[in-house]
Every structure is written in C-alpha cells, then in structure tokens.
C-alpha positions as CSV (number, residue, x, y, z in Angstrom):
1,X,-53.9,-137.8,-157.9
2,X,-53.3,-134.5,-155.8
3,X,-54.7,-130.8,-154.9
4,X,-51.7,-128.6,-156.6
5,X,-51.4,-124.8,-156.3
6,X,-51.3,-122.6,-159.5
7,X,-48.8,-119.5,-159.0
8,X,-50.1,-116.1,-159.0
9,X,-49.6,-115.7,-162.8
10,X,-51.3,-119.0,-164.0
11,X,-54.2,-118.2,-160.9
12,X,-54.8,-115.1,-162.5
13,X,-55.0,-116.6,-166.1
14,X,-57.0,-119.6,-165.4
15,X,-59.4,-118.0,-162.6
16,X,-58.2,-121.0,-160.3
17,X,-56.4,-121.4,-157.9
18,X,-55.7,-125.1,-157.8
19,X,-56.1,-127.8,-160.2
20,X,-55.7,-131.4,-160.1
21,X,-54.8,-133.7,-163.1
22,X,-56.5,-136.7,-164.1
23,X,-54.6,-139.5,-165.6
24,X,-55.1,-142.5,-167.2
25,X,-53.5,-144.3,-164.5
26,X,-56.2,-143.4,-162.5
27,X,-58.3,-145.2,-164.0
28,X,-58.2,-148.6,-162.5
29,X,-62.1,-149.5,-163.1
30,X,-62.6,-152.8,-164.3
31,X,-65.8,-151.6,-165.6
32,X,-66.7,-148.3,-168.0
33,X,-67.4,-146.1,-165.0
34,X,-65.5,-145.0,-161.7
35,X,-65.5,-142.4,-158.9
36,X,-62.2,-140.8,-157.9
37,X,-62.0,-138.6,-154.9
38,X,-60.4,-135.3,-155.7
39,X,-60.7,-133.8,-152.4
40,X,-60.1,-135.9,-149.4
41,X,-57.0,-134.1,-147.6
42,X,-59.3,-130.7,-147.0
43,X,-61.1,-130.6,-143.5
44,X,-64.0,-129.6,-145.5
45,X,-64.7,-128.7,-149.2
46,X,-66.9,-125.7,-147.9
47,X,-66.6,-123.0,-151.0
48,X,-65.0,-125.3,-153.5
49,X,-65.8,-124.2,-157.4
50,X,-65.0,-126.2,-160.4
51,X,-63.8,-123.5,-162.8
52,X,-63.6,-126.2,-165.9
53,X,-61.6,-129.0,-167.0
54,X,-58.7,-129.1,-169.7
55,X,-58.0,-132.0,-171.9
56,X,-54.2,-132.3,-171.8
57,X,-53.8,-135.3,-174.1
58,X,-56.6,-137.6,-175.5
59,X,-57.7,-140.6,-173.4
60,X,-56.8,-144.0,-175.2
61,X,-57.4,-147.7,-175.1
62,X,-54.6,-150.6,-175.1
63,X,-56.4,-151.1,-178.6
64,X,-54.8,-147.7,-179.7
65,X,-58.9,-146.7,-180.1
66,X,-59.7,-143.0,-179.0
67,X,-62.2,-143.8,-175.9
68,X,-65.1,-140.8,-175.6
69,X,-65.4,-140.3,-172.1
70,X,-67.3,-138.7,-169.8
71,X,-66.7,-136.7,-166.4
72,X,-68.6,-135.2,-164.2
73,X,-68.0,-133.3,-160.8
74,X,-70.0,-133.4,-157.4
75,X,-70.2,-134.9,-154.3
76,X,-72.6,-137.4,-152.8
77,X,-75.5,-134.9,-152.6
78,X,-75.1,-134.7,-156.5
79,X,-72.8,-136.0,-159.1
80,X,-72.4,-133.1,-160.9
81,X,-72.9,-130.6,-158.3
82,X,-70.1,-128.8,-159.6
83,X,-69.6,-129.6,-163.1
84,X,-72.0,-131.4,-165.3
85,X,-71.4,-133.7,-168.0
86,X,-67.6,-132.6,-169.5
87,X,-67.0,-135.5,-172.6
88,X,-63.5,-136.0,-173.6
89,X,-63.1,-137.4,-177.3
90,X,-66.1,-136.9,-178.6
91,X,-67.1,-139.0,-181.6
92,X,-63.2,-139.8,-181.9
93,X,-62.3,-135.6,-181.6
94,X,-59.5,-134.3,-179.3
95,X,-61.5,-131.8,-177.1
96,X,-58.7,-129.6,-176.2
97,X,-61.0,-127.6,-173.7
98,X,-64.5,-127.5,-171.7
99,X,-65.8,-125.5,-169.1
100,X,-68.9,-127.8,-169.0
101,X,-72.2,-126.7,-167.8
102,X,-70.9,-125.3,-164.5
103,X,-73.2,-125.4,-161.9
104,X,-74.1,-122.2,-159.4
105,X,-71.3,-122.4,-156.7
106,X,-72.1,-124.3,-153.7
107,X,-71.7,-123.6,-150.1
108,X,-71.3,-127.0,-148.2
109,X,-72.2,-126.8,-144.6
110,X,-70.7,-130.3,-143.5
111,X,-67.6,-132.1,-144.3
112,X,-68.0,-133.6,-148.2
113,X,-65.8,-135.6,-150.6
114,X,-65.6,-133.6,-153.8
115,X,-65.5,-136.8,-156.8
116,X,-65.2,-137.0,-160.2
117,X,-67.3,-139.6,-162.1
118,X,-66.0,-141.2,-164.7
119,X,-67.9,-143.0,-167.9
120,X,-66.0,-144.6,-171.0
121,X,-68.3,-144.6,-173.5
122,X,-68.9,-148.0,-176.1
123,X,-68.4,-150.0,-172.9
124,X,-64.6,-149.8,-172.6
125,X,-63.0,-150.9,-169.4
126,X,-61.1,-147.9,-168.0
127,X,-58.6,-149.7,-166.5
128,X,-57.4,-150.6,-170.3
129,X,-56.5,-146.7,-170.6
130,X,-53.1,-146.7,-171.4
131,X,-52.6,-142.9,-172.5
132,X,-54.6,-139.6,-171.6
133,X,-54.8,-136.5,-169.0
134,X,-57.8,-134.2,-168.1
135,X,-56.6,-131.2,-166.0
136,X,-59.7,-129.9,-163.7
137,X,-59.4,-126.5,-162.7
138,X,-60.6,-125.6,-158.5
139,X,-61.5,-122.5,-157.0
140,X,-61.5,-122.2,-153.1
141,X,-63.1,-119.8,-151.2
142,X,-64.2,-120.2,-147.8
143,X,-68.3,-119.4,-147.6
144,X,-68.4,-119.7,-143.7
145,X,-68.0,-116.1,-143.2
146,X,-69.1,-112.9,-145.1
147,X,-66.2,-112.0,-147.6
C-alpha cells in the first residue's frame, strides 16, 4: 500500500490530492479485524484530511460470499479521527461510494501514524479476501503556519 499523487485534473475533481488504494491483499489478518498504516513515510501527518473513500470493486471471500466490511480512519488518539465508520457491502450491496461521517479536520502537533481499521463483518477472516479495492481519498495541508 502507498501515498500516490492525483494530477491536477483528478485533484481538482476529487478535492484530494493523494489517495491510496486498499486491496484485498492487504488484508493478511487472521482474524475479522486489522490496522494498516497508511501514512508512515511522512515526517509527520500534521494537516492530513480524509476526503472519503471509494469502493473500486466489492470485497470477497475465498467462498465467493460478498464480505460487509467496515473501515475506519484515525490515528492512535482515535480510530476514526478522520473518517468514521465507512462499510463496504452492506447487507451483500456494492457501495460504489462513501464519504463517511468525516470528522472536523485535525491539526496534529506531534509525529502520528495515520491507520485504517479494518472489520469483516459475520466473523470472516480477512486474510481469506481474495477479491476487492477501497480507494481512500487524502487531503494535505500543512497547519503549522497560518495559510
């Protein structure tokens, strides 16, 4: 999983300026929840904002099943600091889109790791995920100084 740039066209479109995917093959929990690092390479996540998350293609078990899952967005101060509770496949549906309940943007005054948590729902393992992509859409802007 990796930071990646929009260009100037999509930035403007999305109102992001980064985004990173979230594939199945992340997903290597051998239980029904897991917490990925998004942002690790940044120095510090000061300014970050979670603009929403896009479901590219529907998450799916090695049974062929449709797994309902949930993802949040935050860092150890809180889990969904940045994007609370966005569930892909609800009820078996193909949630082509969510902004979530976005939270007010947060200024971080130390270094952080920005995570996303991950729940299957009906107690699947994620690491039987075989099939699925949630695109999360990032906004940067640095708070330390007036803009």
């Amino acid at each position: 999983m990796r930071v990646n740039p929009l260009f100037t066209e999509e930035a403007a479109f999305a109102d992001a300026d980064h985004f990173v995917d979230i594939t199945y093959a992340d997903l290597t929990g051998t239980g029904n929840t897991q917490t990925l690092p998004i942002l690790t390479n940044y120095a510090n996540a000061t300014g970050v904002n979670v603009i929403g998350a896009r479901l590219i293609t529907p998450f799916v078990s090695s049974d062929g099943t449709l797994v309902s899952t949930a993802f949040t967005i935050g860092d150890a101060g809180s889990a969904t600091r940045y994007l609370a509770s966005t569930e892909t496949n609800a009820a078996g549906s193909y949630i082509t889109e969510s902004v979530g309940a976005l939270s007010i943007p947060h200024i971080d005054t130390a270094d952080t790791v920005v995570n996303a948590y991950v729940t299957a729902t009906a107690a699947k393992v994620l690491s039987t995920h075989t099939a699925g992509v949630l695109r999360v859409f990032l906004q940067f802007k640095d708070g330390r100084a007036p803009q």
